[in-house]
C-alpha positions, -999 to +999 in steps of 0.1 A: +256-250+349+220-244+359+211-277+376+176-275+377+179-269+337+198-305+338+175-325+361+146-313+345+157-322+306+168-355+326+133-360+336+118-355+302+141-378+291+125-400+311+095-397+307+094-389+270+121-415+261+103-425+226+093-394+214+121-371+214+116-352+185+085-342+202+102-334+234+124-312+216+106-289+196+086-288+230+114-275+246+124-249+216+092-242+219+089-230+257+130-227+257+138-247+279+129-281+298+120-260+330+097-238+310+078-271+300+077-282+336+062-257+348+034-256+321+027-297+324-003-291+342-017-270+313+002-292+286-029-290+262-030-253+260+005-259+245+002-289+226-040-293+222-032-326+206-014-342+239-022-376+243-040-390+276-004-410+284+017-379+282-008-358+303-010-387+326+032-388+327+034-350+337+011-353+360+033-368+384+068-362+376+085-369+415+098-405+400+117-391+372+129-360+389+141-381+418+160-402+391+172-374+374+185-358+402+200-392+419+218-390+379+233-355+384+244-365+418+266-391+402+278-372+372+293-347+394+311-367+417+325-385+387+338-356+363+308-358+337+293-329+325+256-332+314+252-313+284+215-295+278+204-275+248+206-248+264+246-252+270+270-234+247+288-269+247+260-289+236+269-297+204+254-272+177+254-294+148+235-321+169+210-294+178+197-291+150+189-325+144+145-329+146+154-360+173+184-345+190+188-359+227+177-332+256+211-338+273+240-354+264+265-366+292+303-357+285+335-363+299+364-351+280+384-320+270+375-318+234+350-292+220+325-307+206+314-273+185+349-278+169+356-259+130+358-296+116+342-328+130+339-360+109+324-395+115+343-422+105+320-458+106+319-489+089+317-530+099+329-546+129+348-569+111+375-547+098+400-558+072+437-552+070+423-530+039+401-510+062+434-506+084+453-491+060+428-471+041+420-453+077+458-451+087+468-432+056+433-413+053+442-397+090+481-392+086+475-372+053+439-356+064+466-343+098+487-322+072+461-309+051+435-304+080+455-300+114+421-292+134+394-322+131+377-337+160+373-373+148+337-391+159+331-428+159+312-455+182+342-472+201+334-503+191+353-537+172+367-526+137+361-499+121+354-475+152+385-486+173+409-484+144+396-451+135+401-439+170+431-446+176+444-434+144+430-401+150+452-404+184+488-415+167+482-386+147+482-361+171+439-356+166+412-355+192+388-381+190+350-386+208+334-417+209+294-418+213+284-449+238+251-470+236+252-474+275+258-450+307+292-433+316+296-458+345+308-492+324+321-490+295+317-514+260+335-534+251+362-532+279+387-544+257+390-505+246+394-490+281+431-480+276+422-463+245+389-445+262+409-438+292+435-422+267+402-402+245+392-386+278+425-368+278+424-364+239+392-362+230+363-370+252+333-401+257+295-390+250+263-407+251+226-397+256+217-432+281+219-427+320+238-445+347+230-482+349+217-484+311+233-513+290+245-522+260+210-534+246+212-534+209+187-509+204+208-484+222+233-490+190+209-479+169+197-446+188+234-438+192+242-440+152+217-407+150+240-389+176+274-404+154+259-389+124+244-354+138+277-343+158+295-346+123+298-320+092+304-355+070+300-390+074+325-415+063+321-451+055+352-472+052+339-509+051+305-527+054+289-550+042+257-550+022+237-543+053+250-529+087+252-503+111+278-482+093+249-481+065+222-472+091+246-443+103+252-430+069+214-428+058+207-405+090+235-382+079+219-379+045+185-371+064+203-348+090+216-334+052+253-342+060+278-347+036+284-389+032+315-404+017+327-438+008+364-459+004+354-481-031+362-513-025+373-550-039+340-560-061+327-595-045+348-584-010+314-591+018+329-559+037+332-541+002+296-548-005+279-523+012+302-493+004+302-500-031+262-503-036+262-466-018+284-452-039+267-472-073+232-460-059+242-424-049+243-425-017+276-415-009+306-396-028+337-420-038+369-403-022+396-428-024+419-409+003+420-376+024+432-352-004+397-360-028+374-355+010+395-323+018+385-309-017+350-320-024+341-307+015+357-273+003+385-273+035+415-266+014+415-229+024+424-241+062+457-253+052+463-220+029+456-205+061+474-224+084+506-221+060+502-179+059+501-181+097+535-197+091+553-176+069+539-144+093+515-131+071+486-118+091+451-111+086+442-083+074+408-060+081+381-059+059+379-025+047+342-009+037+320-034+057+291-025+075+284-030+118+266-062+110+288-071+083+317-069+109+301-083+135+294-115+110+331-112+109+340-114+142+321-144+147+337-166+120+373-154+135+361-169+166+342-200+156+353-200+115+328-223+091+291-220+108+259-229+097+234-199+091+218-209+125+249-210+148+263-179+132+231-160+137+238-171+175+275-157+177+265-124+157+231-117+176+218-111+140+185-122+132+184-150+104+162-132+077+182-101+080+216-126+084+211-142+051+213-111+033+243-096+054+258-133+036+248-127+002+266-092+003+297-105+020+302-135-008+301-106-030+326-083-017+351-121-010+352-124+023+334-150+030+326-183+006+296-210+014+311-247+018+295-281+017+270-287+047+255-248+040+285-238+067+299-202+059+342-196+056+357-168+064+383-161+036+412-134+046 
């Protein structure tokens, strides 16, 4: 953990809180918060069109760095682990998102760069419908996908129910926060966040001592939506947050997919209009989202492993092509960006290594642009 890394991406948290998206290509930039620390006194020979507020911000940063660090002080002494780009546990997908958070603030045992990670979402007013759709998605998803780190907001409805579902079915599930680590909302869920930390794990990008505010719901929806390889919507109505989270996976290009509901149920409204206008695939259980997000080849897998079949070596393949290998038998399905990471392999020559290997069957490209080993 490099702590001056932390308290500086703390800082520019801080100070930056509305721009993010600018913060962060800042930081990729220069590589790292410190980087743009110690340039803030030159900021413009960086970015030449700086306004006069940001230059005046980083001219005196001893207010947010004392915060910041007063913030690491606590996360420490309270088993959270602040997450920066930087990190190999930051999560990749998020990343890559334009507006991703500079840190993220974790406390759980889950990894959050996880093969599969969905978002399930939808109203706060969940139905018995909802309740069974999710119950029977999860229990049947669980025996054709046994690894999938399932994502929602912990809140009323939908969220809870989808939670806990992932947790009778033997899943680990995270829950993204719209307040700090210290409280927790609503506190009618603390048995099940208690029982996440040990199964899963608690995010958020908000400090110590932030509330609930209702903006802070919708900032979080971006991080629901960017952690995931698909969103799911399983009941809302013709507007709500589940719909807000479902447009920014569509604009972070995730894959989005909707339960059909009752025509004229309110909490049907909103899925049904999605799916009529496009905006989402109609799967009407786990075996039609299994298939259209191309995952079938992880239970063939997972049943070989079984029977004692093992894999075997790719004959013929180049160093690169091997090393491409290796990487997916580490961390299998990866987008061209993360595996370029794992494999050291530059992402011009990368793509190219990828064409090759598709030829030759080893590996096959899913939905999301993330690669699959095969074999």
């Amino acid at each position: 953990m490099d702590q001056q890394e932390i308290v500086n991406a703390i800082a520019l948290t801080r100070i930056g809180y509305f721009n993010l998206a600018g913060w962060g290509a800042l930081c990729r930039k220069l590589g790292s918060a410190t980087a743009v620390m110690d340039h803030r006194r030159h900021i413009r020979d960086i970015l030449p069109d700086a306004s006069p507020r940001l230059v005046h911000a980083l001219d005196d940063v001893s207010d947010a760095i004392h915060r910041a660090e007063a913030e690491l002080e606590w996360d420490l002494a309270h088993g959270v682990e602040p997450l920066c780009m930087s990190d190999d546990r930051y999560p990749q997908r998020l990343k890559d998102c334009p507006d991703a958070p500079l840190v993220i603030f974790y406390r759980g045992s889950a990894d959050l760069n996880g093969s599969r990670v969905i978002s399930i979402v939808g109203t706060r007013r969940a139905t018995a419908y909802a309740k069974d759709l999710i119950d029977r998605f999860m229990s049947d998803l669980r025996q054709l996908c046994p690894h999938v780190l399932v994502v929602s907001g912990l809140a009323y409805g939908v969220d809870i129910l989808a939670h806990r579902a992932a947790l009778n079915n033997g899943y680990e599930t995270a829950g993204v926060l719209a307040h700090g680590l210290d409280g927790l909302y609503p506190t009618a869920h603390r048995q099940t966040a208690e029982e996440m930390e040990r199964h899963g794990g608690l995010l958020t990008e908000f400090l110590t001592g932030t509330n609930a505010d209702k903006m802070n719901f919708v900032r979080r929806n971006r991080i629901v939506a960017g952690v995931a390889d698909a969103c799911i919507l399983v009941e809302s109505a013709a507007r709500g947050g589940g719909l807000i989270t479902c447009s920014i996976a569509r604009s972070y290009a995730r894959e989005v997919f909707a339960f059909p509901g009752p025509v004229g149920a309110p909490y049907s409204e909103g899925c049904n209009h999605l799916i009529r206008d496009n905006g989402a695939a109609l799967i009407t259980g786990a075996a039609d989202f299994v298939q259209a997000m191309g995952w079938e080849e992880e239970r063939k897998i997972a049943d070989s492993r079984r029977a004692g079949i093992e894999r075997q070596l790719f004959p013929d393949l180049s160093d690169d092509e091997k090393r491409i290998v290796s990487a997916l038998e580490r961390h299998n399905d990866l987008q061209i960006n993360m595996l370029s990471a794992q494999a050291d392999i530059p992402i011009a020559r990368l793509t190219a290594l990828l064409f090759s290997l598709e030829m030759k069957g080893v590996v096959r490209t899913l939905a999301g642009g993330m690669y699959h080993l095969l074999h």
